[in-house]
C-alpha positions in Angstrom: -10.8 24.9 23.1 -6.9 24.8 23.6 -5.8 27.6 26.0 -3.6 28.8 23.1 -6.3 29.1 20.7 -7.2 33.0 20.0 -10.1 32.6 16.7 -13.1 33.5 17.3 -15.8 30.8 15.8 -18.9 29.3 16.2 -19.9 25.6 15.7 -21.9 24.4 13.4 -24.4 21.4 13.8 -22.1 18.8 14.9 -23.0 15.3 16.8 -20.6 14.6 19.2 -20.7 11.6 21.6 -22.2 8.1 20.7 -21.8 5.0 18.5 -22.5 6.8 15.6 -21.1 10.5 15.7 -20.6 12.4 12.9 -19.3 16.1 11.3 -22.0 16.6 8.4 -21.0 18.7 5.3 -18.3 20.8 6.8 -15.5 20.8 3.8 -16.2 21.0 0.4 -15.4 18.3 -2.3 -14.1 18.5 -5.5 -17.1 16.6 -7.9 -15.4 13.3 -9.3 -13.2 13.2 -5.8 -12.1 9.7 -5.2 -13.8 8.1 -1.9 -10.4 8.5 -0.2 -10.0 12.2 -0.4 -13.8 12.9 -0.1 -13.7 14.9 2.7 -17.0 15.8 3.8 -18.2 12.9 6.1 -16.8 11.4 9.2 -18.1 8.5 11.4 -17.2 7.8 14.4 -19.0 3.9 14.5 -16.2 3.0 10.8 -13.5 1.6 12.6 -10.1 2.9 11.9 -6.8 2.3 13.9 -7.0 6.0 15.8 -3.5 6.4 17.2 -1.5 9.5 19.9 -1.3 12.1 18.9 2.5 11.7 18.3 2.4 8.9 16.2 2.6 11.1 13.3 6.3 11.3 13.8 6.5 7.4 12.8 4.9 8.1 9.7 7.1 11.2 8.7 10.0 9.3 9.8 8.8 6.0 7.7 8.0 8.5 4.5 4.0 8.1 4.9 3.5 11.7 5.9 4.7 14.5 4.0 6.9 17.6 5.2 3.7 20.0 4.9 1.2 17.9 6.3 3.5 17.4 9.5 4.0 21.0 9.3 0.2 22.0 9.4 -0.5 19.0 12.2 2.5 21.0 14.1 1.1 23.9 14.3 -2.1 22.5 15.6 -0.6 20.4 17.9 0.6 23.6 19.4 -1.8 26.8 18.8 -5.2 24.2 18.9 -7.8 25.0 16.8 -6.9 27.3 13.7 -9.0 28.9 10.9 -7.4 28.4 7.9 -6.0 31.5 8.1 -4.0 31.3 10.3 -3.4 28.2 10.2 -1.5 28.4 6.8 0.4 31.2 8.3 1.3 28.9 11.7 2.3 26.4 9.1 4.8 28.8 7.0 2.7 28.3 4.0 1.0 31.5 3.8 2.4 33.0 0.6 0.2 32.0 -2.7 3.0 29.9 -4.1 2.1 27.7 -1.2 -1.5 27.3 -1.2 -1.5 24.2 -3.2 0.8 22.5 -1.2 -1.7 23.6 1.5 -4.5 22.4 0.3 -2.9 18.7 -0.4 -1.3 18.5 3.1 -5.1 19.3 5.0 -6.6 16.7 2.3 -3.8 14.8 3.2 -4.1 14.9 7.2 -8.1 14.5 6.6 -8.0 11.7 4.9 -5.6 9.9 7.3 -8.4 11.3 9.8 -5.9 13.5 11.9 -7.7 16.3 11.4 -11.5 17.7 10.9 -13.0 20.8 10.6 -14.8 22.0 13.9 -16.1 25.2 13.1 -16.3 28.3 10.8 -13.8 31.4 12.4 -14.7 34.9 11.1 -11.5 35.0 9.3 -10.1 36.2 6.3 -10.8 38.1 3.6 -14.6 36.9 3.4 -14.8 36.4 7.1 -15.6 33.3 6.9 -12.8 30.4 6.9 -13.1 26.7 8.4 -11.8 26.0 11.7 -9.6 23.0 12.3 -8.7 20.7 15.0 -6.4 17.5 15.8 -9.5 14.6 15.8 -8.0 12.2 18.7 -8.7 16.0 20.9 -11.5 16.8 19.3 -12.8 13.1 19.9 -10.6 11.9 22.7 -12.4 9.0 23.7 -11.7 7.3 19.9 -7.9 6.4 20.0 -9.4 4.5 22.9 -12.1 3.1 21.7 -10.2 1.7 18.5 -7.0 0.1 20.6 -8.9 -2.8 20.5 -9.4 -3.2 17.0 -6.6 -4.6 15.0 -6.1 -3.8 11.5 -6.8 -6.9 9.8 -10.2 -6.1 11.2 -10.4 -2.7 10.5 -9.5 -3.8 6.7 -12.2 -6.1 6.5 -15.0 -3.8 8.1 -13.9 -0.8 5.8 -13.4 -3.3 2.6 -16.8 -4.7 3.3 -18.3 -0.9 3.3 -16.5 -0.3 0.4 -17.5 -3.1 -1.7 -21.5 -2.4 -0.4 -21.1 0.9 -2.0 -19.6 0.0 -5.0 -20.7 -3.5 -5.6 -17.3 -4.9 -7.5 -14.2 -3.9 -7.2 -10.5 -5.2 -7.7 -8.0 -5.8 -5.3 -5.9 -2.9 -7.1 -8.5 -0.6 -6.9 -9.3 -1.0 -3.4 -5.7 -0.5 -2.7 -5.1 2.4 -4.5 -8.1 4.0 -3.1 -7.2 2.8 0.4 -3.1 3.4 0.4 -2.9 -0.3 1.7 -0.9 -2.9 -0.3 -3.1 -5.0 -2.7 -1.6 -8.2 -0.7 -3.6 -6.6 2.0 -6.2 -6.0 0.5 -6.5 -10.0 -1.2 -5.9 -11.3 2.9 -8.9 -9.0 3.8 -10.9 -10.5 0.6 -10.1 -14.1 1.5 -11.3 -13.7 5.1 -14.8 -12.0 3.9 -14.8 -14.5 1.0 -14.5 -17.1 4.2 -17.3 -16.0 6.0 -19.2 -15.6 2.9 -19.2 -11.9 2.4 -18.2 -11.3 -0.9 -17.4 -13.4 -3.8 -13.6 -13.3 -5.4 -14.3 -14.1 -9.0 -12.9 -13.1 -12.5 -10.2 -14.2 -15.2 -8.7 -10.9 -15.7 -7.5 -10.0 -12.0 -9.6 -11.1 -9.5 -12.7 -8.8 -9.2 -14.6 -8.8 -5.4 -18.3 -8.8 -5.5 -20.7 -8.1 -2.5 -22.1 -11.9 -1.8 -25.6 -10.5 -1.8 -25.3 -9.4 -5.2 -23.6 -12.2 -6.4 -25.8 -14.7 -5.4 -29.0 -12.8 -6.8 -27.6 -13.4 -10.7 
């Protein structure tokens, strides 16, 4: 734990270390949640392009963060782990007006897997409140691990476990769901097309299908 941290917590089943850790069923989801603010899963073996743990302040500056999400990474950049609690209060969002704007900017920081919830803190009004942390600490061996990985391959892997989930999908819903552009997105296509991934087919915008699939109709 951060030597600033004060919550009391314990840990719930977590795998830590590996090629394949993972936080099982810590947050909850909202049923009908796209894939890209689902919440509940994370692993560790899906490459991503991890960065420091200042590099949020690029993606403030460049409009890609938000004021409140930089506000709640802040204050655990500082205090370490936080139960929610206290963490909306280290954050200056404590007041009920606020709580939405909460809520958005910790969706908003997991889903740009900055942060993860590491615990449950007897906290609150129920005693009982999840504990968040800052994932290139909680992890600190993955920034390092995923230096190596550039991001057109990191777009392919992830596009590739996208479309095996979902079978089909256009390039403008892959991008919307992703936050990349949908020129990205097409480059990525091409290249799994190339090695003979997926199919790009369709007169209506180009739909992707999984070459497996394709190639059993």
């Amino acid at each position: 734990m951060h030597p600033r941290a004060r919550s009391t917590y314990r840990i719930p089943r977590l795998h830590r270390g590996g090629e394949s850790s993972s936080v099982d069923q810590l947050t909850p989801s909202t049923p009908g949640t796209a894939a890209a603010e689902y919440t509940v899963v994370l692993c560790l073996d899906f490459p991503k392009n991890y960065g420091d743990l200042d590099d949020y302040l690029q993606e403030y500056a460049e409009g890609r963060l938000t004021a409140e999400a930089k506000a709640v990474y802040e204050a655990l950049l500082e205090h370490g782990p936080l139960d929610t609690v206290r963490l909306r209060r280290e954050a200056h969002m404590s007041t009920q007006s606020a709580k939405s704007r909460f809520e958005r900017a910790l969706v908003e920081l997991q889903v740009g897997l900055k942060v993860l919830p590491v615990g449950v803190a007897e906290a609150g009004a129920w005693r009982y409140a999840f504990l968040y942390e800052l994932l290139p600490r909680w992890f600190p061996d993955v920034p390092e691990r995923a230096r190596a990985i550039g991001r057109g391959e990191a777009r392919r892997h992830i596009l590739l476990r996208y479309l095996r989930n979902v079978v089909a999908a256009t390039p403008a819903q892959a991008a919307r769901l992703f936050g990349w552009t949908t020129p990205e997105v097409e480059r990525a296509a091409a290249q799994l097309e190339a090695a003979g991934e997926v199919r790009v087919e369709g007169l209506r915008g180009q739909q992707m299908v999984i070459a497996a699939v394709w190639a059993g109709n």
